[in-house]
N, C-alpha and C positions, 0 to 999 in steps of 0.2 A: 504494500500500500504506500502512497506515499502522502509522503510528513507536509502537514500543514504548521503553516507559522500563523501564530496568532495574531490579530490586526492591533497596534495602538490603541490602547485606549485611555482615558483622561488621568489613567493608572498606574498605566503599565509600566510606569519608569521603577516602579517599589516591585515589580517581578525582577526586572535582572538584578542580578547578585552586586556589581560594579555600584551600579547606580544606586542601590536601596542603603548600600552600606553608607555610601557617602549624605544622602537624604535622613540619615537618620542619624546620623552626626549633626547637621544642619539645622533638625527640629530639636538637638539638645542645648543647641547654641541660642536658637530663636526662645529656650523655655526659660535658660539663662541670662538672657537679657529682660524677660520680662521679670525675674525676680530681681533682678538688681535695678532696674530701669526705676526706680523713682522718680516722679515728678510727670515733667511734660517739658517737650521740645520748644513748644511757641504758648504764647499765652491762652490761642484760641482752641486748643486741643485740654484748658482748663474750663475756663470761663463759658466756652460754647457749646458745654457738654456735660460736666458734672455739677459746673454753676444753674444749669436750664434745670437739671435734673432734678440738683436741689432743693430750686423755687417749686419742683410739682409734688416735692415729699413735704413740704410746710416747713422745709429751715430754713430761708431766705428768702424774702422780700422783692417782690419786682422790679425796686429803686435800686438793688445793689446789684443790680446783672448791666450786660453791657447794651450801648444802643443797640445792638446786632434786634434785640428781644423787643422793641416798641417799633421797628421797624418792620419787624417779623419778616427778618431774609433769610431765617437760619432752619432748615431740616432736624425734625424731631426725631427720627430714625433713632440715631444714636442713643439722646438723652431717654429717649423711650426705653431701651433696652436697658439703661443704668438701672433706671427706677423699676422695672420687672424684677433686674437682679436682686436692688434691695427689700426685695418683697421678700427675698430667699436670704437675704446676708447683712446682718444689724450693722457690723461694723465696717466704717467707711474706706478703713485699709484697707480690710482684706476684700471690699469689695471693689476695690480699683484695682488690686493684686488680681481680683480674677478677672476684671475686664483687660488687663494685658496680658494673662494665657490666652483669651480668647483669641482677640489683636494679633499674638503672635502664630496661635495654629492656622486662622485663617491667611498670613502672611506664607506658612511653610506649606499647607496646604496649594496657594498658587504657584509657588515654585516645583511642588509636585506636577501639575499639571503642564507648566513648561519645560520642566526638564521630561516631561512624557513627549511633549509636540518636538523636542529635538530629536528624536528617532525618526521625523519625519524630515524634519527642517537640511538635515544633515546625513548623508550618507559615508560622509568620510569619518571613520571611527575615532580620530584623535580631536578635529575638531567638535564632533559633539559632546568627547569629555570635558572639553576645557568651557562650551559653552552651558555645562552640566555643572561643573567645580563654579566658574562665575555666578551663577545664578545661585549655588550654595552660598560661597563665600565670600565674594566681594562684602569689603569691610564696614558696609553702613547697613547691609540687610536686617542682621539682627535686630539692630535696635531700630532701623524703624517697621520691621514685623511688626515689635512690641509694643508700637504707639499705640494710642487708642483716640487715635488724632481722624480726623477725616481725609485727609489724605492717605494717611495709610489703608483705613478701611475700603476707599473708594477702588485704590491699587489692588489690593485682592480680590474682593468680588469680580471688580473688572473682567481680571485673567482669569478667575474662575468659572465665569460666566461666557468668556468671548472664546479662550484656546479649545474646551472641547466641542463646539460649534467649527473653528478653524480644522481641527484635527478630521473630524468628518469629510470637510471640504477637500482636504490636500487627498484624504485615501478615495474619494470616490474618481478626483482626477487620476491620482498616477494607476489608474486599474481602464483609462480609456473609455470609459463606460458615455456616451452619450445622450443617456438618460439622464433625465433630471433628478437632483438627490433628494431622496425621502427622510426625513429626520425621525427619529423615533419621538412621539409625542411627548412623551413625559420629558425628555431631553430638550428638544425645542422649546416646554411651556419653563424647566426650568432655568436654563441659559435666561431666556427673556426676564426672567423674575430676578434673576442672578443683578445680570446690566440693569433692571432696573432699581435695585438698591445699591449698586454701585453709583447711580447718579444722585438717591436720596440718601449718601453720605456727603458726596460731594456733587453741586450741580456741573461745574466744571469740564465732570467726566461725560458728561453730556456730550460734547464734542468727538470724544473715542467713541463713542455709542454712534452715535451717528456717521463718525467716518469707518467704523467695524460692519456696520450695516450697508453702508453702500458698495464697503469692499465683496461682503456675501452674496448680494445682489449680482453684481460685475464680472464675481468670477465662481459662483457658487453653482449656480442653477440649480436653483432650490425649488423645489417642488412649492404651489401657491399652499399648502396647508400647513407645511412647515414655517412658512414665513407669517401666517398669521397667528399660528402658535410662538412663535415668538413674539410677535407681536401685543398677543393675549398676555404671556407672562411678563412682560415690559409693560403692558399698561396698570396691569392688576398690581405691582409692587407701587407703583407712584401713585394709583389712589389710596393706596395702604399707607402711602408716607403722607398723601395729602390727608387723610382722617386723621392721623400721628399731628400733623401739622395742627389740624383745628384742634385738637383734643390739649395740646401744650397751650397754644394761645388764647383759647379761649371762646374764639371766633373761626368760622372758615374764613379763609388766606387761601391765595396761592403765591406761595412765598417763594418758587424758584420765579417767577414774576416779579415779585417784589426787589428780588435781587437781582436780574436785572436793573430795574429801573431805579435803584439805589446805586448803583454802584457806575453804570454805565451813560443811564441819560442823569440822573442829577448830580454826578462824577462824585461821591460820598469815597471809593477809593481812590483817584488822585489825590485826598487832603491829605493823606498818609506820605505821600512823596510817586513823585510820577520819572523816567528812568527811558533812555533812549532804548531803540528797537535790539541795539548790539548787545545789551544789557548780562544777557545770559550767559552770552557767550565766556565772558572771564570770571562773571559769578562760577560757571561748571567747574574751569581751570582750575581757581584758586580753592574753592571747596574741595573737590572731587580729588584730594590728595596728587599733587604732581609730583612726578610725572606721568601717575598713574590715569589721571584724568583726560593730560592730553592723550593716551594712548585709544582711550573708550571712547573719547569726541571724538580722534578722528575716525576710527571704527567704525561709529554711527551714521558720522555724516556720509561717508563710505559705501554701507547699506544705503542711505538712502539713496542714494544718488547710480546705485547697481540693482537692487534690487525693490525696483520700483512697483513690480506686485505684490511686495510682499505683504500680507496681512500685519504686520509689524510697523512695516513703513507707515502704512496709510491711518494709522490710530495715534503714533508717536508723533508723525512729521506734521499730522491735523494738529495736535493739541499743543506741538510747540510753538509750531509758527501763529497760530491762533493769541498763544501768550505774549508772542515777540512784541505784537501790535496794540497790544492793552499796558496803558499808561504805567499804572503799578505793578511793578515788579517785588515778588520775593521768590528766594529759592524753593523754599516748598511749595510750590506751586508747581513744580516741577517733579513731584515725589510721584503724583501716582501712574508715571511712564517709564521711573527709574527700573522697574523688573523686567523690562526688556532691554536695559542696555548690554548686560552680557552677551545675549542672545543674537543682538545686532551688530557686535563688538565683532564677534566671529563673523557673521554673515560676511562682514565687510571686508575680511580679512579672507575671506575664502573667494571671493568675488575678484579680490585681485592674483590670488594665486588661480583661480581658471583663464584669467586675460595674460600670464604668464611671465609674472611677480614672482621674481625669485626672492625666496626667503635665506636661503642657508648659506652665509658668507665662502666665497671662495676660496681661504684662505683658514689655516688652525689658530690664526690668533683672531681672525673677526669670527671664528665662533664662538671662542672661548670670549669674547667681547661681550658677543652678542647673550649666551648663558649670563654671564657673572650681570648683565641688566637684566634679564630675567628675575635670576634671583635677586637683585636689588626688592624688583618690583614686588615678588611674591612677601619677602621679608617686609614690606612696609607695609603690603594688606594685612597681612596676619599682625603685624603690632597694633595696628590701627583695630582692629575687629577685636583683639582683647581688650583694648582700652574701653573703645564706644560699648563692649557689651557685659563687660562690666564697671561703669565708671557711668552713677545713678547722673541723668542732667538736673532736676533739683533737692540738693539736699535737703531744702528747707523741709522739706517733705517728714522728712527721718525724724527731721525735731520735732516738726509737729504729732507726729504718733508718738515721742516718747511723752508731751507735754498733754494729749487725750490720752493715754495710758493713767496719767498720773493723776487728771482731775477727780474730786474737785478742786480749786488751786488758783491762787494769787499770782501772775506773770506781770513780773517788770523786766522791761528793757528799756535800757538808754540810747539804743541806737534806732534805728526806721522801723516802724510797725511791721512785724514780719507777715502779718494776715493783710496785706495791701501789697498788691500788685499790679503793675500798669494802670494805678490809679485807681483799681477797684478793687472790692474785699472779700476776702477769700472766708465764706463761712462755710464752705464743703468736709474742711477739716477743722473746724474748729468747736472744741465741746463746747457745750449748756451753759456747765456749769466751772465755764475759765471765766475769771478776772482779770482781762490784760489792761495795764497800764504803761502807759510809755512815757516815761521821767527821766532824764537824767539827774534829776537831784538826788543828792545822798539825802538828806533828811526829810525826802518826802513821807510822809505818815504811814506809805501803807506798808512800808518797812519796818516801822513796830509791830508787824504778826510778821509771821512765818511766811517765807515767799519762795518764788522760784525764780531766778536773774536766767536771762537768756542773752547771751554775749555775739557776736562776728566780732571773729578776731583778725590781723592783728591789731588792731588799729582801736581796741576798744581800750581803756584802762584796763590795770588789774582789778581781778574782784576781789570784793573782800576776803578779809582770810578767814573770817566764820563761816563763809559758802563750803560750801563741798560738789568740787565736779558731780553732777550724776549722768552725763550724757555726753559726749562728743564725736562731728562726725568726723574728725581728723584721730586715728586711731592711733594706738601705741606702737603699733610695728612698723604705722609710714615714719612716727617721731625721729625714728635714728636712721632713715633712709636717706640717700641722696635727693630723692624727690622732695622730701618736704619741705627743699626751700623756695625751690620754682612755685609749688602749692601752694605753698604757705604767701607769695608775693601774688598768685595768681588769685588769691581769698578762694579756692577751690573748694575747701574742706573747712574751714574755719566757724563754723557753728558751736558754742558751748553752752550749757545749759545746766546753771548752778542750784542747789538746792541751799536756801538760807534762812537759817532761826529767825525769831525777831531779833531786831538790834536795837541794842541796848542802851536805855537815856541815857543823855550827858547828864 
């Protein structure tokens, strides 16, 4: 009889042995940065998500959330799901702890699925390891799996939703078949439902939605039932999010509407700072670790410019150039197309070895050149990826769970209200029953009871000497490291948080 291979499927990368091993490496790195990942990357991955959230569990007030919320441009999706979880999980830590396992398996989860579509993508066996190793490890994956940002969320449903749709596509062509392709229903309605909360994370992604769709179209020849079942599960998730929408604010909205017309006709983001169209381009550079950065941009730009059918191009090169041309620029805006730059990195690098691109220097010292930058390159992702996925972005975070740990409790600090940020107040982690005060006066009154001083150092005075450390996030073992003087200048870890008696009348 003879032996059938099995077709790809949204999976099949976790059957081969090569590939599953390294996948499962990847999901312990993604599990590891969301235990370590304290905080939040940008302020709106706080404030537009566990702040919303809060205001619908009754601990925060409409006044202390940001305009995003009187404007109502902001998708409840997210905050929706905090507040389910906290129907399950009292305390606020561990339920953010669980909202970024979440974050992160659906981050590893899409790179499942991409590293499954490179068995199609690629037939040359080396290059689909290395665009199988990129999409594991390149050095910022982890930790932003582990956001629980909208961006990130919107990057994995995306690919979640859009490659095994794509994966269909590639195997009904390369089998010649001239019929039109039939999707299996349940797969069509949930692809469609997939993209459609990938855009009621982020509306954004609306753009890849719509340039993924025209690519299917163009080059899919999708049976008319599959594409209304898509359809159907695209329309059914955004009135799922438009119900989430009225159900947070109180009113039916239609708030990806709203944000248009916030943002775009009454220019509410220019106020922020507006940034010419080249913009990106040395944002990538300079972020994206060099040299390792220049190596991906040109990569990409590479793809696009070779492989212009590709289901990659037409969703990445949409939603860049779309960006280029909107006034406000920030790097994360850029996050949720980041999971196909390995992917394109290769393509474009395989694109010029078919036009007959020699890669392997003539000569045993340009190879030996060419290696020893290799390994440069390899050695900076791997320093970089331990760093970013273990190395929490806000510590503030840490103190605050030792300071709800400890209430109920008197909190003075002399330095900036640690519960205010970007001008607004952070009540998501803040217990009942705290008393913070913010004095620098030594003989303010409420230091006749029992209190607890909260320091940033170094720059703070000494505390008193009846204090007693009880907390710091600068620990004892970086104390006699080389690092902890750049730390220590950098204020990285400088949080201290003292435990002090009354003090006592002159």
């Amino acid at each position: 009889m003879k032996a059938t291979t099995r077709r790809p499927g949204a999976f099949s990368s976790l059957r081969d042995p090569w590939a599953r091993n390294w996948l499962l490496l990847a999901l312990a790195l993604n599990l590891a940065a969301a235990y370590f990942s304290w905080g939040f990357h940008q302020f709106d991955e706080h404030f537009q998500i566990l702040e919303f959230a809060n205001y619908k569990l009754g601990n925060s007030p409409a006044s202390d959330l940001p305009w995003e919320f009187d404007t109502r441009i902001r998708p409840w999706f997210q905050p929706a799901f905090v507040v389910m979880l906290a129907k399950l999980i009292d305390d606020p830590f561990t339920l953010v702890s669980t909202f970024r396992f979440i974050s992160a398996i659906l981050g590893w989860l899409s790179t499942v699925v991409i590293a499954s579509c490179c068995f199609l993508w690629f037939k040359d066996e080396r290059l689909r390891r290395w665009a199988i190793l990129g999409s594991c490890f390149l050095w910022f994956f982890p930790y932003l799996h582990a956001r629980s940002s909208s961006e990130s969320w919107s990057a994995s449903l995306f690919f979640l939703g859009f490659i095994p749709l794509v994966m269909q596509i590639l195997q009904h062509r390369s089998k010649g078949d001239t019929t039109r392709l039939r999707l299996p229903a349940w797969e069509a309605l949930l692809c469609g439902a997939l993209l459609g909360l990938a855009f009621e994370s982020r509306y954004q992604v609306g753009i890849m939605v719509a340039a993924g769709g025209l690519w299917a179209l163009r080059y899919g020849r999708l049976e008319w039932q599959g594409v209304a079942l898509l359809g159907a599960g695209l329309l059914a998730a955004i009135l799922f999010g438009t119900a989430l929408d009225a159900w947070g604010y109180g009113a039916i909205t239609l708030a990806p509407w709203n944000y248009l017309d916030q943002n775009l006709t009454q220019g509410r983001a220019a106020e922020f700072g507006v940034s010419p169209w080249w913009h990106y381009f040395p944002q990538i550079l300079a972020k994206g670790l060099p040299p390792l950065s220049l190596i991906l941009l040109a990569g990409v730009l590479i793809s696009w410019a070779f492989r212009r059918r590709c289901s990659l191009t037409w969703v990445t090169l949409a939603f860049f150039v779309v960006h280029m041309f909107i006034g406000h620029k920030e790097f994360r805006y850029l996050f949720p197309i980041l999971p196909a730059v390995p992917v394109q990195a290769v393509m474009g690098f395989q694109a010029l070895k078919e036009r007959g691109f020699r890669w392997k220097p003539a000569s045993g010292f340009g190879m030996l050149a060419l290696r020893a930058f290799v390994g440069l390159l390899l050695v900076m992702n791997f320093a970089a990826l331990a760093v970013l996925t273990i190395l929490p972005p806000r510590l503030e975070v840490r103190v605050f769970r030792q300071i709800h740990d400890n209430a109920p409790l008197t909190l003075i600090t002399d330095g900036p209200n640690p519960y205010v940020m970007a001008r607004l107040p952070i009540n998501y982690y803040r217990h009942s029953e705290m008393e913070l005060k913010v004095s620098p006066d030594p003989v303010d009154p409420s230091r006749r009871q029992p209190h607890w001083l909260l320091r940033q150092e170094p720059d703070a005075p000494a505390a008193p000497a009846e204090c007693e450390l009880a907390y710091s996030t600068f620990p004892d073992w970086l104390s006699g490291s080389v690092l902890s003087g750049p730390l220590r200048q950098a204020r990285a870890l400088e949080w201290n948080l003292y435990r002090c008696p009354a003090a006592e009348e002159d």
